[in-house]
ChimeraX commands (.cxc) that place a marker at each C-alpha (Angstrom):
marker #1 position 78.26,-3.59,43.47 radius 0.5
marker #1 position 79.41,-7.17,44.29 radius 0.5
marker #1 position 80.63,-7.85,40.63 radius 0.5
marker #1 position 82.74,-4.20,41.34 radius 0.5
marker #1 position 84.41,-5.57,44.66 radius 0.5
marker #1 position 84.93,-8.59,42.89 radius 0.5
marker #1 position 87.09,-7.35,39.98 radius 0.5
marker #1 position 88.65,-4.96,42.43 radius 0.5
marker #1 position 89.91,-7.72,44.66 radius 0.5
marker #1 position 91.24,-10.20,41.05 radius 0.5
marker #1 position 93.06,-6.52,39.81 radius 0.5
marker #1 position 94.63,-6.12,43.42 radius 0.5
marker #1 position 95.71,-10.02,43.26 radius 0.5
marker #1 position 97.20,-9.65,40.06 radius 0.5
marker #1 position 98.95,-6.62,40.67 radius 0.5
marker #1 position 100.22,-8.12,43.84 radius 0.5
marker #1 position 101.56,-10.98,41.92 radius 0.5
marker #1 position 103.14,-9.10,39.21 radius 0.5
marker #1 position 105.07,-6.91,41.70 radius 0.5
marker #1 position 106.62,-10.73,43.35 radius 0.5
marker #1 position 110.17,-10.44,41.97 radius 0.5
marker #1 position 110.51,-12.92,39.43 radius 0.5
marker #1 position 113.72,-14.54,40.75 radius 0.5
marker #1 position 112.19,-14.94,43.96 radius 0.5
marker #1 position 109.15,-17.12,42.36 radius 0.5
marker #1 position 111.03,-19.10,40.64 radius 0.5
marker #1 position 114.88,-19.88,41.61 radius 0.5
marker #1 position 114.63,-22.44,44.76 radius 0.5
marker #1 position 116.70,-21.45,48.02 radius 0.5
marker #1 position 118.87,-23.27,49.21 radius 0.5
marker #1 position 122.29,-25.16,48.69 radius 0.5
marker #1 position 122.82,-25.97,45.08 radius 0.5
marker #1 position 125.61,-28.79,43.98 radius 0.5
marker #1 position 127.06,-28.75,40.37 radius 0.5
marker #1 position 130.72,-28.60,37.83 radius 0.5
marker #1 position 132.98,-26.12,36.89 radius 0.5
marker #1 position 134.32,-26.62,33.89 radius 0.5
marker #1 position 136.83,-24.29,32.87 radius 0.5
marker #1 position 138.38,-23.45,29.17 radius 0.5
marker #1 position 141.03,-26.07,29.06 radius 0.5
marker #1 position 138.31,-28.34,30.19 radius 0.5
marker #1 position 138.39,-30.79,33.36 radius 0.5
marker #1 position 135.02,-30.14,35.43 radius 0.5
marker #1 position 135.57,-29.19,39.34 radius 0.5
marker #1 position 132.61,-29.87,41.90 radius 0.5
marker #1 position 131.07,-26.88,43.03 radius 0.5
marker #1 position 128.23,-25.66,45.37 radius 0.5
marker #1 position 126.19,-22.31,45.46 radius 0.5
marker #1 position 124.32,-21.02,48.33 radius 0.5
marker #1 position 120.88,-19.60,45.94 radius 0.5
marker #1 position 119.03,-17.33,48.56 radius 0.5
marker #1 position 117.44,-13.78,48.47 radius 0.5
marker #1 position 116.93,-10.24,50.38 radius 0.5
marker #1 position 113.68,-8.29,49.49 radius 0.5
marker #1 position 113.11,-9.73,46.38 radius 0.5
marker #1 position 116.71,-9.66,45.42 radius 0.5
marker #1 position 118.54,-13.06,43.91 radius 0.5
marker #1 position 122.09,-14.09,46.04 radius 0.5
marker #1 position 124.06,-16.63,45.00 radius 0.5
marker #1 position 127.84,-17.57,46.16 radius 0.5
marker #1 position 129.85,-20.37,44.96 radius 0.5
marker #1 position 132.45,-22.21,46.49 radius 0.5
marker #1 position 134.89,-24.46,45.27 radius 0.5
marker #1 position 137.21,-27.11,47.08 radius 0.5
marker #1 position 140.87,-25.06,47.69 radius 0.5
marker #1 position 139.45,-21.94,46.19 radius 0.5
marker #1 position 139.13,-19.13,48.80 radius 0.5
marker #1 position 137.05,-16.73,49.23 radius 0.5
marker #1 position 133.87,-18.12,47.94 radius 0.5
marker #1 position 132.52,-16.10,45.02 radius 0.5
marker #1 position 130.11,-14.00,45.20 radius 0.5
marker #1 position 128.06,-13.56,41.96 radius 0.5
marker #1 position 126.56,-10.15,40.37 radius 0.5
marker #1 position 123.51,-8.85,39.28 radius 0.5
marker #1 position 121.76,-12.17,39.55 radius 0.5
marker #1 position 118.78,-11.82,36.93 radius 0.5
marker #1 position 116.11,-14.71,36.51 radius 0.5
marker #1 position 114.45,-13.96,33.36 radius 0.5
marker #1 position 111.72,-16.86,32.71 radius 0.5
marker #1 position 114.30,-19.82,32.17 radius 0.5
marker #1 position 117.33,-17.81,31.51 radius 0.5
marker #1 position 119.62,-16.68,34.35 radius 0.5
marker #1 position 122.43,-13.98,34.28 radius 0.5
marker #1 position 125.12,-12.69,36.32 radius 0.5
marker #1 position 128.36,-12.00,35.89 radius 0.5
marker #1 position 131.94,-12.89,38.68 radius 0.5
marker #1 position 135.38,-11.80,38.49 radius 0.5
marker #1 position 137.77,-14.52,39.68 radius 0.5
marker #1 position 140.63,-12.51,38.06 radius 0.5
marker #1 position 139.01,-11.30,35.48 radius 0.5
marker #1 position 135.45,-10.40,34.55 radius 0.5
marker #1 position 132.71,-13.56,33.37 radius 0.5
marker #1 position 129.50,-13.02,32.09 radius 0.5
marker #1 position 127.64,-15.53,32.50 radius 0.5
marker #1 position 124.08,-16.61,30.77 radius 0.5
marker #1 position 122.63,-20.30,32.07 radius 0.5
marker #1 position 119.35,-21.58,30.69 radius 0.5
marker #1 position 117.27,-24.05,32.64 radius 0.5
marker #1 position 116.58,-27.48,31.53 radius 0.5
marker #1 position 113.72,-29.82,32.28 radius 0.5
marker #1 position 115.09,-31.57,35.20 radius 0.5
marker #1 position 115.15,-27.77,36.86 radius 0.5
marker #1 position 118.98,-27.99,37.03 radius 0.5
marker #1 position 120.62,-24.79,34.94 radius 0.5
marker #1 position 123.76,-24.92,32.55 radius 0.5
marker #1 position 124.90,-22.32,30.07 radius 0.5
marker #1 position 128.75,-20.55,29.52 radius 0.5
marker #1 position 130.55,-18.03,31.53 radius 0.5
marker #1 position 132.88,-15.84,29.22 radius 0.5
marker #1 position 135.54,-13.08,29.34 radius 0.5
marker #1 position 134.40,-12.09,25.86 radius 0.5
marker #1 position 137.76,-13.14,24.69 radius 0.5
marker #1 position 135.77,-16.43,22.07 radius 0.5
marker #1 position 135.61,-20.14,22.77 radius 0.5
marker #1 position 138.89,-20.38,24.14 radius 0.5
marker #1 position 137.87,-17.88,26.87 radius 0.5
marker #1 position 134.56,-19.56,27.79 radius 0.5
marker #1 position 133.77,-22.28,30.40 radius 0.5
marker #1 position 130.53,-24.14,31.37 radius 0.5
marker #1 position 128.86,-23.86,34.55 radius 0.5
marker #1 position 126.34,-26.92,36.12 radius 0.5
marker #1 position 123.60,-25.85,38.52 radius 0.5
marker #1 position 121.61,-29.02,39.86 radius 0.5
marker #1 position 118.87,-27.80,42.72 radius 0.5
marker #1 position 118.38,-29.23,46.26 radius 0.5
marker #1 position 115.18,-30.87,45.46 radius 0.5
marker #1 position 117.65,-32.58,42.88 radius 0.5
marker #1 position 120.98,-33.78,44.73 radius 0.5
marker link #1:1,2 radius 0.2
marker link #1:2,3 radius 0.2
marker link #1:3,4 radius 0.2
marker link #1:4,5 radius 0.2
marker link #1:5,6 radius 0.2
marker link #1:6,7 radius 0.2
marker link #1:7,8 radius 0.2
marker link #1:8,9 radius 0.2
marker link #1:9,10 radius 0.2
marker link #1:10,11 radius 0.2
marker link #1:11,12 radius 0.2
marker link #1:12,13 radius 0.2
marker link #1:13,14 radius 0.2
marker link #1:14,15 radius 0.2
marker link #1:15,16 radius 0.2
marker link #1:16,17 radius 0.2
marker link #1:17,18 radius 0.2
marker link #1:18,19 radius 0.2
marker link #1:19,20 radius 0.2
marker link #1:20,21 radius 0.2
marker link #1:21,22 radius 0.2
marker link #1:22,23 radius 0.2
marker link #1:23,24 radius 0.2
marker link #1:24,25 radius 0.2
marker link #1:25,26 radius 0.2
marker link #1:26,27 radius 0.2
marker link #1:27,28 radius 0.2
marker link #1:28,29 radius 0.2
marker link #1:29,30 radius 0.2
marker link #1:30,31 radius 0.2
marker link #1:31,32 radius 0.2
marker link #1:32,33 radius 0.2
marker link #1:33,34 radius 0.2
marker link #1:34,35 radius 0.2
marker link #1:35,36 radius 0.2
marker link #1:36,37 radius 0.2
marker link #1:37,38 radius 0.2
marker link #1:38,39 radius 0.2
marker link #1:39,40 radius 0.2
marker link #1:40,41 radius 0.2
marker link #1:41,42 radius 0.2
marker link #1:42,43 radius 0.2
marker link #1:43,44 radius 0.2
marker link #1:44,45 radius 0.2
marker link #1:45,46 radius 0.2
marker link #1:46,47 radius 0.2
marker link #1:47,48 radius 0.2
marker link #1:48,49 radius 0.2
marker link #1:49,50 radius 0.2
marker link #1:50,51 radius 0.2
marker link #1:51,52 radius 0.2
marker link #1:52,53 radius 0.2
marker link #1:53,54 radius 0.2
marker link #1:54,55 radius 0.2
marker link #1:55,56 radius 0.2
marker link #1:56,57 radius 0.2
marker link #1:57,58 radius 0.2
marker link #1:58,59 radius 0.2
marker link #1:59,60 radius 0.2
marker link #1:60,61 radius 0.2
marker link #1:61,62 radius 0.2
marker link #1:62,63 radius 0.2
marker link #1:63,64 radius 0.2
marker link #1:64,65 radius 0.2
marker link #1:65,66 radius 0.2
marker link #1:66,67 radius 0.2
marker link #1:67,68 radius 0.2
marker link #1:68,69 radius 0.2
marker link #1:69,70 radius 0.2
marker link #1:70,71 radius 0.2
marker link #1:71,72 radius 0.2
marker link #1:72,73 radius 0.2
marker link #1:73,74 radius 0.2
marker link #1:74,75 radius 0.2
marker link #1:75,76 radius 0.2
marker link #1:76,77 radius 0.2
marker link #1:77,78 radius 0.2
marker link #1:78,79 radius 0.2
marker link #1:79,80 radius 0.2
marker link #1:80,81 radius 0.2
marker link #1:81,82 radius 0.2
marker link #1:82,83 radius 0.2
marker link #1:83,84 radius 0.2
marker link #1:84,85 radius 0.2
marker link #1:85,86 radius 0.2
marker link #1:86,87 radius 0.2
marker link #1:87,88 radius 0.2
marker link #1:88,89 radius 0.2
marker link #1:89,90 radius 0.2
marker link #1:90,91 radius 0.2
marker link #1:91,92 radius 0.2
marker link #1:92,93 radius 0.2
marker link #1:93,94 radius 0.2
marker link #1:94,95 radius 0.2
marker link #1:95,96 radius 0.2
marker link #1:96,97 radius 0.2
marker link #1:97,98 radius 0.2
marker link #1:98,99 radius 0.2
marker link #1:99,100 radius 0.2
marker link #1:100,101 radius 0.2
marker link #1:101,102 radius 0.2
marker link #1:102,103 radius 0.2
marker link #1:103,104 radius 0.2
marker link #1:104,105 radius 0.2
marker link #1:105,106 radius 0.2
marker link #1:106,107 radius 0.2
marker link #1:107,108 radius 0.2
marker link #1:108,109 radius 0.2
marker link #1:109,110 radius 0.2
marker link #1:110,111 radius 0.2
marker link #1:111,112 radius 0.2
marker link #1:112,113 radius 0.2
marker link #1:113,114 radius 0.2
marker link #1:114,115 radius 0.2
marker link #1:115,116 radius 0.2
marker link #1:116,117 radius 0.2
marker link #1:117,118 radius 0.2
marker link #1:118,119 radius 0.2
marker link #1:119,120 radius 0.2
marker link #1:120,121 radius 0.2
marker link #1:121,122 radius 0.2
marker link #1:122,123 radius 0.2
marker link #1:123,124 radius 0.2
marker link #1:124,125 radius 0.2
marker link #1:125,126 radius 0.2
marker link #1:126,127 radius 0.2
marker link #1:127,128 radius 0.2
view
């Protein structure tokens, strides 16, 4: 009977784990610093404010002289890849893979080929 309880409790741990949105394990909260660096190249310093709402991933970066801040969609934290895509004036999709210092840096594209694509910098708090 206590070897029964036991494996209950380990199945209702692991389940309770596995339901733990994966962003919100792994993507630290807080204010992130990083680059822009657009298609004609030339990187601008950026920050993104990385937090969540019942499981859901938030981020919104901000640029100097660029207002509104932009808001970023369908943030998706897949292991070390993370997705979401912003519309400045047009529509980016972008796909940013973490390195080993924890920071994240990958393209955002229109779709349009290299000379449509930029690279975005994503260095965490515990990292500034």
């Amino acid at each position: 009977m206590k070897r029964t309880a036991a494996g209950l409790g380990m199945v209702t741990l692991l389940v309770m784990w596995v339901t733990i949105p994966v962003g919100a394990q792994e993507l630290e909260q807080g204010t992130w610093t990083g680059t822009l660096t657009p298609p004609p190249g030339g990187e601008v310093p950026v920050t993104f404010e990385v937090g969540g709402t019942d499981g859901a991933l938030s981020i919104v970066m901000s640029a100097p002289l660029v207002e509104p801040p932009m808001v970023f969609n369908d943030v998706k934290l897949d292991g070390d890849e993370l997705t979401f895509w912003w519309a400045p004036d047009i529509r980016l999709d972008c796909r940013l893979l973490r390195k080993e210092d924890g920071s994240f840096e990958g393209p955002c594209s229109d779709g349009s080929g290299p000379a449509g694509e930029g690279i975005l910098k994503m260095l965490p708090p515990s990292g500034n």
